[in-house]
C-alpha positions as CSV (number, residue, x, y, z in Angstrom):
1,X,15.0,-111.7,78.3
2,X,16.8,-113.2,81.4
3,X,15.1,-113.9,84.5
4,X,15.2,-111.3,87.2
5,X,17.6,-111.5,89.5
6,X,17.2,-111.8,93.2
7,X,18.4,-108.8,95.3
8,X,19.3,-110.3,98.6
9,X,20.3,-113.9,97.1
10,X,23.1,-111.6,94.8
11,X,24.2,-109.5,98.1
12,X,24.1,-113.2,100.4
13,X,26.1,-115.4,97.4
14,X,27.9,-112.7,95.4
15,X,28.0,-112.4,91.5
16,X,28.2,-115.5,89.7
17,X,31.4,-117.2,88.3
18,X,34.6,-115.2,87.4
19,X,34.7,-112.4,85.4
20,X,36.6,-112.9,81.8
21,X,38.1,-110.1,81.5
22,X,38.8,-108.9,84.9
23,X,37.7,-105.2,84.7
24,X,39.0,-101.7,86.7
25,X,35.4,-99.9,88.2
26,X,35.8,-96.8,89.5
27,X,33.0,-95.6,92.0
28,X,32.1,-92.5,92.7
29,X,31.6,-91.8,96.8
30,X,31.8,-94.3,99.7
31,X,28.1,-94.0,101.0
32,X,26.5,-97.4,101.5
33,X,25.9,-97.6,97.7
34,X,29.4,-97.6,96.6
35,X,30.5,-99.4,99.3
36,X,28.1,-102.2,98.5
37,X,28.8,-102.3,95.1
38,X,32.8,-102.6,95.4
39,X,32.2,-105.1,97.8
40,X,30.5,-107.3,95.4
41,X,32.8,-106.3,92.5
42,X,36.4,-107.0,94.3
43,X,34.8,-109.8,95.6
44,X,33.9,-111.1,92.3
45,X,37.6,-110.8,91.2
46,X,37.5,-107.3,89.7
47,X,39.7,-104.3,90.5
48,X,38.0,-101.4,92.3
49,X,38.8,-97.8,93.3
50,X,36.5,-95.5,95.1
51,X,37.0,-92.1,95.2
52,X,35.5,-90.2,98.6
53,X,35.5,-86.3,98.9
54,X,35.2,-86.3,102.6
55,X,37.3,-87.9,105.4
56,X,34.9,-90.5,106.4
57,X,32.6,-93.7,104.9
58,X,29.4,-93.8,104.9
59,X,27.6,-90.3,103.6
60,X,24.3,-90.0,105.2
61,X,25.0,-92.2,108.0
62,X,26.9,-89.8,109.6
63,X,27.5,-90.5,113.4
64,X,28.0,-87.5,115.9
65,X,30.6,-89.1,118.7
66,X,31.0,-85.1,120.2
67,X,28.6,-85.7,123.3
68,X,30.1,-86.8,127.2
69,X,31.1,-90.2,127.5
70,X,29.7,-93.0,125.3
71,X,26.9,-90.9,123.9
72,X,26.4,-90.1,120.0
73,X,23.7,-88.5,117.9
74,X,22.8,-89.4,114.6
75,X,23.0,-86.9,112.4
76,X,21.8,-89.2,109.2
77,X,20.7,-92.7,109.8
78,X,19.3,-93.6,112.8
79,X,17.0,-96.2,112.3
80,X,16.9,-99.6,110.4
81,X,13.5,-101.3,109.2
82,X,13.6,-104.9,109.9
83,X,11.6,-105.7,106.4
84,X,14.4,-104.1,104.7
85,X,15.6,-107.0,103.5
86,X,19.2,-106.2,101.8
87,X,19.8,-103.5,105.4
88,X,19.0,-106.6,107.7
89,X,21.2,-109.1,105.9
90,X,24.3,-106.6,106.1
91,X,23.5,-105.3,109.6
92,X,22.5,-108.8,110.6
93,X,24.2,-111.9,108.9
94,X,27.2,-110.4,107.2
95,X,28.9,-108.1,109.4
96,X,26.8,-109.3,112.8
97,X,26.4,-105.8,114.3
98,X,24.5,-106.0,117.6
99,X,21.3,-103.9,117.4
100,X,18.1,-102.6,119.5
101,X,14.4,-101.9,118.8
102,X,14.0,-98.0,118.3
103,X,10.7,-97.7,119.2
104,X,8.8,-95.0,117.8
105,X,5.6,-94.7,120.1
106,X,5.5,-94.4,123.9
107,X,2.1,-93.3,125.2
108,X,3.9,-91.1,127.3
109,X,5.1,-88.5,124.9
110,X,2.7,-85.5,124.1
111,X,1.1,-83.7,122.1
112,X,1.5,-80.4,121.9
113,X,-0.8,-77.6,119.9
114,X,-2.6,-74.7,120.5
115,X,-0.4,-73.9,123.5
116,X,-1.4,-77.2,125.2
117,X,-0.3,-80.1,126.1
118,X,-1.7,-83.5,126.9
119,X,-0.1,-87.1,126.9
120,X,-0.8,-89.5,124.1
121,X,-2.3,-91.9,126.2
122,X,-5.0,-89.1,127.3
123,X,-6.0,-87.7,123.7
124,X,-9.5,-88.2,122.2
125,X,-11.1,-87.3,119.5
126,X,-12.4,-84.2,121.5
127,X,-9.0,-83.2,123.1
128,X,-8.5,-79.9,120.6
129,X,-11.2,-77.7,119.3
130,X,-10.7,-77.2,115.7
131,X,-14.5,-76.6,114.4
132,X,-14.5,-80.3,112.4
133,X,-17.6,-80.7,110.0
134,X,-20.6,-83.3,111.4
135,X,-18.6,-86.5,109.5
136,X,-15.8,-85.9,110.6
137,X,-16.3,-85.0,113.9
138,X,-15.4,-87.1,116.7
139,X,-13.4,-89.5,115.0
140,X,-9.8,-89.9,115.5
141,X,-6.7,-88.4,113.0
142,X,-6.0,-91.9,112.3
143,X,-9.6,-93.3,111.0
144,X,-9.8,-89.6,109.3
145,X,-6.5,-90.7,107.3
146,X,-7.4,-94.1,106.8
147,X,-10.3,-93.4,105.1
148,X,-9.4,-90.8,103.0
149,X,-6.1,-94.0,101.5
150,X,-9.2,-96.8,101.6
151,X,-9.5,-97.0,97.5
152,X,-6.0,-97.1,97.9
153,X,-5.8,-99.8,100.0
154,X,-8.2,-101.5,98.6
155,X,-6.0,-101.8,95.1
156,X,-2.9,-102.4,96.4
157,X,-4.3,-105.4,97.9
158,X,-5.0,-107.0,94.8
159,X,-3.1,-109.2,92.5
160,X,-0.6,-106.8,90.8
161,X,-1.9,-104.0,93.2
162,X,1.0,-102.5,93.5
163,X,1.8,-101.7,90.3
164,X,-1.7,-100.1,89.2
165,X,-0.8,-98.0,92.3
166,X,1.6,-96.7,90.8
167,X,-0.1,-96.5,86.8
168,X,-3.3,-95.0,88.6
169,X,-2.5,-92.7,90.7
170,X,1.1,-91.3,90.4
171,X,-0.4,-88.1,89.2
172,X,-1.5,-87.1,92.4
173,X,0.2,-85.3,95.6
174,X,-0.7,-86.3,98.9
175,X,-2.5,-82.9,99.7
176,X,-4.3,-83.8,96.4
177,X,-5.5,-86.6,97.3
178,X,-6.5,-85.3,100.9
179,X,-8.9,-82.5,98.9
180,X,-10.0,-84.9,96.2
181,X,-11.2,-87.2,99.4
182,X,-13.2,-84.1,100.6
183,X,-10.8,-84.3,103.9
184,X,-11.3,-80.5,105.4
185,X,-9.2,-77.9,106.1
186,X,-9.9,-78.0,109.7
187,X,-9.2,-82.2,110.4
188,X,-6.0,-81.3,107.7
189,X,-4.9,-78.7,110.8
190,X,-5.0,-81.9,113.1
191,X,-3.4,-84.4,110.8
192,X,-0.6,-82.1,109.7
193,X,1.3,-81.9,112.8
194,X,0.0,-85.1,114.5
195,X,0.9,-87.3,111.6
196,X,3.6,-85.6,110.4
197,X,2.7,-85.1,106.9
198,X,3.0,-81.4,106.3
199,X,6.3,-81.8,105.1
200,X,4.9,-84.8,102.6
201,X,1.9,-82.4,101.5
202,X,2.9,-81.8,98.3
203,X,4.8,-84.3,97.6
204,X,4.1,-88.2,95.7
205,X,0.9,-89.5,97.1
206,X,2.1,-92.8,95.6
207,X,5.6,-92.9,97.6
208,X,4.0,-91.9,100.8
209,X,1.2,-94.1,100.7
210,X,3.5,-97.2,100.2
211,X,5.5,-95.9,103.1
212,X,2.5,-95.5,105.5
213,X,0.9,-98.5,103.8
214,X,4.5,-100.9,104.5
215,X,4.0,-99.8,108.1
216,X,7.9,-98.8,107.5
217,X,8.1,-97.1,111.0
218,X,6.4,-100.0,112.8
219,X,9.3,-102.4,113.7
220,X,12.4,-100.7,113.7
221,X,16.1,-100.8,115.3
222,X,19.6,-99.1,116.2
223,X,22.7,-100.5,115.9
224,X,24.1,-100.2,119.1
225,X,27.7,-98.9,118.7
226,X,26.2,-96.3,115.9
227,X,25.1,-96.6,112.7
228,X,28.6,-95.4,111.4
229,X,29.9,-99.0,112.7
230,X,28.3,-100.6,109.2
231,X,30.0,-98.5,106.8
232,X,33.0,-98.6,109.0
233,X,32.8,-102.6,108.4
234,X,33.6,-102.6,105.0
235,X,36.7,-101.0,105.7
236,X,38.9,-104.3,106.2
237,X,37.8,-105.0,102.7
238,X,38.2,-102.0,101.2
239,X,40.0,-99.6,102.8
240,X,42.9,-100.1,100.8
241,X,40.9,-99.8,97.5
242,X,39.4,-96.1,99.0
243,X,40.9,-92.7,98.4
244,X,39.7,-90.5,100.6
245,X,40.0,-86.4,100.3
246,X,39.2,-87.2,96.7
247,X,36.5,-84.6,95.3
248,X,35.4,-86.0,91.6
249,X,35.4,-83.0,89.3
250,X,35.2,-85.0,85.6
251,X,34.3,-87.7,83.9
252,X,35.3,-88.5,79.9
253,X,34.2,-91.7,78.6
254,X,34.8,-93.6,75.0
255,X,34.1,-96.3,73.7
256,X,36.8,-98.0,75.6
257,X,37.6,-97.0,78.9
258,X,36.4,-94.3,81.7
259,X,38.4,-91.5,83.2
260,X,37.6,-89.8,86.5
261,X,39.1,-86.7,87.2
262,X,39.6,-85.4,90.8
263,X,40.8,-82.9,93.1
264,X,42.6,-84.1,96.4
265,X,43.2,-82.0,99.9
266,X,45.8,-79.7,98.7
267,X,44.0,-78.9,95.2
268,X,46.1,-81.3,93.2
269,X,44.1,-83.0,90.2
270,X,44.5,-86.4,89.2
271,X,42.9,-88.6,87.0
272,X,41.9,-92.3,87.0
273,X,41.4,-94.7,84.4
274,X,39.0,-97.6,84.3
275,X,37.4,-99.6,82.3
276,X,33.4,-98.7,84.0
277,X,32.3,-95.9,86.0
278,X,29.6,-96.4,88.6
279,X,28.4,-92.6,90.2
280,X,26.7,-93.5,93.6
281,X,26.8,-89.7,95.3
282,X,23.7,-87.5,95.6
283,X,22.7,-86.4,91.5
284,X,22.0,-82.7,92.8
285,X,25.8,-82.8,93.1
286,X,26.4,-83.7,89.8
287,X,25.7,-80.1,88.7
288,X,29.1,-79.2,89.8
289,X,31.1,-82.3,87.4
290,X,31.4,-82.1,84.0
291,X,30.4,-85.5,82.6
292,X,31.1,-86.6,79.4
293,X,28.5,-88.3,77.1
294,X,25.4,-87.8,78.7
295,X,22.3,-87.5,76.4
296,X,20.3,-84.4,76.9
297,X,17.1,-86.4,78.3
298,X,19.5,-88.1,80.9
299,X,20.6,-84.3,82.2
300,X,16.9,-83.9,82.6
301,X,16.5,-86.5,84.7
302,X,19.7,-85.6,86.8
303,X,19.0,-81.7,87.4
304,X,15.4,-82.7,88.1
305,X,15.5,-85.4,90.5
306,X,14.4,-83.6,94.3
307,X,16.6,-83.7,97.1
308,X,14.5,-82.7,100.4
309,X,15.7,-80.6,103.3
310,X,15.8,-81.8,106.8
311,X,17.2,-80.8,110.3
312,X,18.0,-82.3,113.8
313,X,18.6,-80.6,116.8
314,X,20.4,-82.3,119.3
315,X,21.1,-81.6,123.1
316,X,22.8,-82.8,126.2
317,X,21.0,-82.6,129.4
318,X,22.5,-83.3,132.9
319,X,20.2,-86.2,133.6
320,X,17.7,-87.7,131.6
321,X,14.1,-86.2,133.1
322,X,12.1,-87.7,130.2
323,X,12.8,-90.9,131.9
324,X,13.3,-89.8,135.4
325,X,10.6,-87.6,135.5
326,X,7.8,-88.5,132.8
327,X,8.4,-92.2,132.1
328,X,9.4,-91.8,128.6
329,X,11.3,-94.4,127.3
330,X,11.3,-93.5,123.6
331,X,8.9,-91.9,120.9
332,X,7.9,-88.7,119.6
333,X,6.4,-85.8,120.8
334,X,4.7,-83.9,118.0
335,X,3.5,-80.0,117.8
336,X,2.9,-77.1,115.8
337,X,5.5,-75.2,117.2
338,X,9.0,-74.0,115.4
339,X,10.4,-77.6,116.5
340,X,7.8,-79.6,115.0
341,X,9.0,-83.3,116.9
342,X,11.0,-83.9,119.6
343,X,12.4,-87.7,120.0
344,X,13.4,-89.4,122.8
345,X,16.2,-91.8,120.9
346,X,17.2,-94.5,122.5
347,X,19.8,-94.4,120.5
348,X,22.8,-92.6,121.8
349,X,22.7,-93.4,125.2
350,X,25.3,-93.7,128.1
351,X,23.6,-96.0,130.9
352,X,26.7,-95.9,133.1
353,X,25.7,-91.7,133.2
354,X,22.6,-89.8,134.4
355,X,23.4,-87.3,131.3
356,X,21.4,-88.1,128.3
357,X,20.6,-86.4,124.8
358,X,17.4,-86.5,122.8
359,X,16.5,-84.7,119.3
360,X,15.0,-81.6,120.4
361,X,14.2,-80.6,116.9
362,X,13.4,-83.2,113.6
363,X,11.8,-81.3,111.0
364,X,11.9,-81.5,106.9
365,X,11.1,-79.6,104.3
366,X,9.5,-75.6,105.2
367,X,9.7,-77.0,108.8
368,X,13.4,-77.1,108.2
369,X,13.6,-74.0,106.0
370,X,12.9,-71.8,109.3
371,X,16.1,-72.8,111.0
372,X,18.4,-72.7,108.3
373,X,19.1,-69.2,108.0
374,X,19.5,-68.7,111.7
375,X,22.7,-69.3,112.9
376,X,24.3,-72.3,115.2
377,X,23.9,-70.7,118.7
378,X,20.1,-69.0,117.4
379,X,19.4,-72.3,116.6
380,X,20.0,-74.1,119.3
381,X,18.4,-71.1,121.9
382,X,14.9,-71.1,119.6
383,X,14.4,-74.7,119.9
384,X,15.5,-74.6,123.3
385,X,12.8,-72.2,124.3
386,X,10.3,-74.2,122.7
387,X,11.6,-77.4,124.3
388,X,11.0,-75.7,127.7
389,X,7.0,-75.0,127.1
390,X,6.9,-78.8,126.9
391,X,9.2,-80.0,129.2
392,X,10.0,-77.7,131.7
393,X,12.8,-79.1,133.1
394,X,14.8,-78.8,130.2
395,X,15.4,-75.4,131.4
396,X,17.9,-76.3,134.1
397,X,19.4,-78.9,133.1
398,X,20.7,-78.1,129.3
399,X,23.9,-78.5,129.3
400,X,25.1,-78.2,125.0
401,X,23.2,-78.5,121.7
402,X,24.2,-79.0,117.9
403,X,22.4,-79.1,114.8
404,X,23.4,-80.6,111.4
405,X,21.0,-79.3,108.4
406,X,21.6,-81.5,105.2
407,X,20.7,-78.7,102.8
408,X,23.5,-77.4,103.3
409,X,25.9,-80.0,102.8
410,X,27.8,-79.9,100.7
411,X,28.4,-83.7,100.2
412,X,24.7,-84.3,100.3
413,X,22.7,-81.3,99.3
414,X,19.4,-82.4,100.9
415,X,19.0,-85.5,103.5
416,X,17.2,-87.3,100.5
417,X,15.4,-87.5,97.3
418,X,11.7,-87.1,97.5
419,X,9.4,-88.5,94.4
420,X,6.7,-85.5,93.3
421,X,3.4,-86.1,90.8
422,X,4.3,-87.5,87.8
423,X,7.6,-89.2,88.9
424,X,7.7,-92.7,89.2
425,X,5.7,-94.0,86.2
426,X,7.0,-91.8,83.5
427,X,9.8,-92.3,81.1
428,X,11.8,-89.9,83.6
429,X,12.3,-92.5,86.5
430,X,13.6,-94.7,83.4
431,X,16.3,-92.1,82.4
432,X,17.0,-91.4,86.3
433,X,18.3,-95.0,86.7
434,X,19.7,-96.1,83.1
435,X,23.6,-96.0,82.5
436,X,24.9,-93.9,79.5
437,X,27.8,-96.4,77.9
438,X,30.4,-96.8,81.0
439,X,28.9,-94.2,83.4
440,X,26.7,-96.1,85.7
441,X,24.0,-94.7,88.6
442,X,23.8,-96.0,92.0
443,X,22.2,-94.2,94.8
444,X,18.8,-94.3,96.9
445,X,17.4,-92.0,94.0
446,X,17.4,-95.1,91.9
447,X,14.8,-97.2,93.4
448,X,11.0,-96.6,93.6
449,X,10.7,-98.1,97.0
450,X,13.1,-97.6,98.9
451,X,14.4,-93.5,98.6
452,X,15.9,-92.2,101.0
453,X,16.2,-95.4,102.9
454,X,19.7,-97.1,102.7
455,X,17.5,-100.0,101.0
456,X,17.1,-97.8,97.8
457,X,20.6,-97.5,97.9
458,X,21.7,-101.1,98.3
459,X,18.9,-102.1,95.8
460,X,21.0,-100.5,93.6
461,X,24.2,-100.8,93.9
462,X,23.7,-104.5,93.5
463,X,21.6,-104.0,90.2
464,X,24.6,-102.2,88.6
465,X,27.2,-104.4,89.8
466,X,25.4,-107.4,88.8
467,X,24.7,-105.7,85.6
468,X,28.4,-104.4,84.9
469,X,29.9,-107.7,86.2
470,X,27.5,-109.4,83.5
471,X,28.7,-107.4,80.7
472,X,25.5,-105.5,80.2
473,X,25.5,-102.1,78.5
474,X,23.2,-99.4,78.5
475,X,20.7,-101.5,80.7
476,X,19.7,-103.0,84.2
477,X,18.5,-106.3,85.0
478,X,14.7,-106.9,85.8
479,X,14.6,-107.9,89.8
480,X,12.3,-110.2,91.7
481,X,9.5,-107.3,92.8
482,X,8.2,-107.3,96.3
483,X,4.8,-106.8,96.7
């Protein structure tokens, strides 16, 4: 078996020596993944051709540029983790995108439940009334949380930790877990909301814990022009190679060569022929392509892998009273109202304008469910009036709001796949990621650590191209495991 291959060495060198023959891949969407992997294929000396359905790089990173003067919202990616290795070395050392630390908590923001608010910097373990048994009373959330994940932490910090994690304890949910630990209902109330896990209840304990463990959220940044500036870099490398307006309907393989059929603006089909295939959009879209080849326990793995839904509300104030007013320079002010979290992003900014915007709703999963079927202006006038119990001031100064809810995307179908019990040990997460002959997989559902983070997606896209560029068939190389 060959040694595993180094992620970020393959992305910082490229593939090794020249390819005999030369091959044609044709990829699938123009998110990070496909991007990624063309770059390192063309760059390699192969021929590329990526097909996009939309008029614009970059999928989920998705930049909103509709606000007054130099302001944007992020609809999709907003925020980078510096231990992202394979993100930081794009961001960073390849393209050299200027960035900023998006912090995440200001001791200024609030908390907001039970119709009350008080400031972070003021709560105690006493601050809401919510009938906690004798152990767990007077304690805070976060040593109620803590010690519920302690076996888990205790494991994962052992030689080959991580990977008994995952053989141990994949069959649980976090809610599961939570009960199992003999957390109550009531301090489950309080670490819902404050903690923002009742979106993750029901979800993999396993991929949750190895977020929260990572500390993922701890040192993060922006990149200050947008985050659509780093799919927008690739562009004078592969612009030309890019169809855009080009919605993949087919795919036929043989033993031979690969043939990607597709539907451009005006509803003409084409087809294009190459000699490898590498799918990097979202798999709950692939219910709507007919792909040729596929065994039956790969479809399984495709219509089964989860796509979660999330929101963000956006609006523009006249000035920004969260500075002006309450000192808040960034963060997140959590409740158990409709909203869920507000966040002050620095993100997005003008400084040469007293206007400002802010997130005035971020909420996944049932959170997010109660706003889709309202429409745009209900939207915005709901989480508005909630916005205004907290802050006031909001009131007279709101100026325009916009939403963007990624279920129903039709590019996307879900801001992101989520891992449930059972998911990332069994033969399934083997058949999500394996290729079938000359159709390859390549998107942020083919990585255990890193979904829904442009990491997964990177991680790879560089596995396949390595792996196609290489000759492999019907396989991926083993890579150097962090952790």
């Amino acid at each position: 078996m060959d040694a595993p291959i180094d992620l970020l060495e393959v992305l910082r060198s490229g593939l090794p020596g020249r390819p005999e023959p030369r091959r044609h891949i044709v990829i699938v969407g123009a998110g990070i993944a496909g991007l990624t992997a063309g770059l390192l294929l063309k760059e390699a000396g192969h021929r590329v051709t990526i097909l996009e359905a939309q008029n614009r790089l970059g999928g989920r990173i998705f930049t909103y540029r509709g606000f007054a003067g130099q302001m944007y919202g992020e609809f999709g990616a907003m925020r980078f983790p510096r231990q992202h290795r394979l993100g930081q070395y794009l961001i960073h050392d390849r393209f050299g995108l200027k960035t900023t630390p998006f912090g995440m908590e200001d001791p200024d923001t609030f908390i907001h439940l039970q119709g009350r608010s008080i400031r972070r910097s003021e709560f105690t373990a006493a601050s809401f009334e919510l009938g906690l048994p004798a152990g767990e009373r007077g304690r805070l959330p976060a040593e109620i949380l803590r010690s519920a994940m302690q076996p888990l932490i205790d494991l994962v910090e052992q030689p080959g930790g991580w990977l008994r994690l995952v053989d141990e304890y994949d069959t649980f949910s976090l809610i599961g877990w939570l009960n199992h630990r003999r957390v109550s209902e009531q301090a489950l109330w309080l670490l819902g909301p404050l903690l923002n896990l009742e979106g993750r209840f029901h979800f993999s304990l396993v991929e949750w814990f190895t977020h929260w463990y990572d500390d993922v959220f701890g040192d993060l940044e922006f990149i200050d022009a947008g985050s659509d500036s780093l799919p927008k870099a690739f562009g004078a490398a592969l612009l030309d190679d890019i169809r855009l307006g080009a919605e993949v309907q087919g795919i036929v393989q043989d033993d031979r060569t690969v043939g990607v059929t597709f539907k451009d603006a005006v509803g003409t089909r084409q087809v294009v022929t190459g000699d490898e295939c590498i799918v990097t959009v979202p798999f709950v879209l692939l219910r709507h392509m007919e792909i040729a080849g596929l065994d039956p326990e790969k479809w399984f793995a495709i219509r089964n892998v989860y796509y979660g839904r999330a929101h963000k509300i956006f609006m523009q104030f006249s000035r920004r009273w969260w500075q002006e007013d309450e000192a808040i320079q960034h963060g997140v002010t959590v409740t158990d109202l409709a909203i869920r979290n507000v966040v002050y992003t620095p993100a997005g900014q003008d400084p040469s304008s007293r206007k400002g915007v802010i997130i005035a709703s971020y909420a996944w999963e049932q959170d997010s469910m109660a706003y889709s079927m309202l429409s745009e202006d209900q939207r915005i006038a709901q989480a508005l009036e909630d916005l205004i119990k907290i802050h006031p001031q909001a009131a007279t100064t709101f100026e325009f709001g916009i939403s963007y809810d990624w279920a129903l995307d039709r590019y996307a179908g879900g801001i992101g796949p989520l891992f449930r019990p059972m998911e990332m040990t069994s033969r399934y997460f083997d058949d999500v990621v394996r290729p079938v002959n000359r159709v390859w997989f390549a998107n942020d559902a083919c990585d255990r650590r890193g979904r829904r983070w442009i990491e997964g997606a990177l991680n790879a896209a560089v596995r396949n191209a390595w792996a196609i560029h290489s000759g492999m068939r019907n396989a991926l190389p083993e890579i150097v495991e962090e952790g």
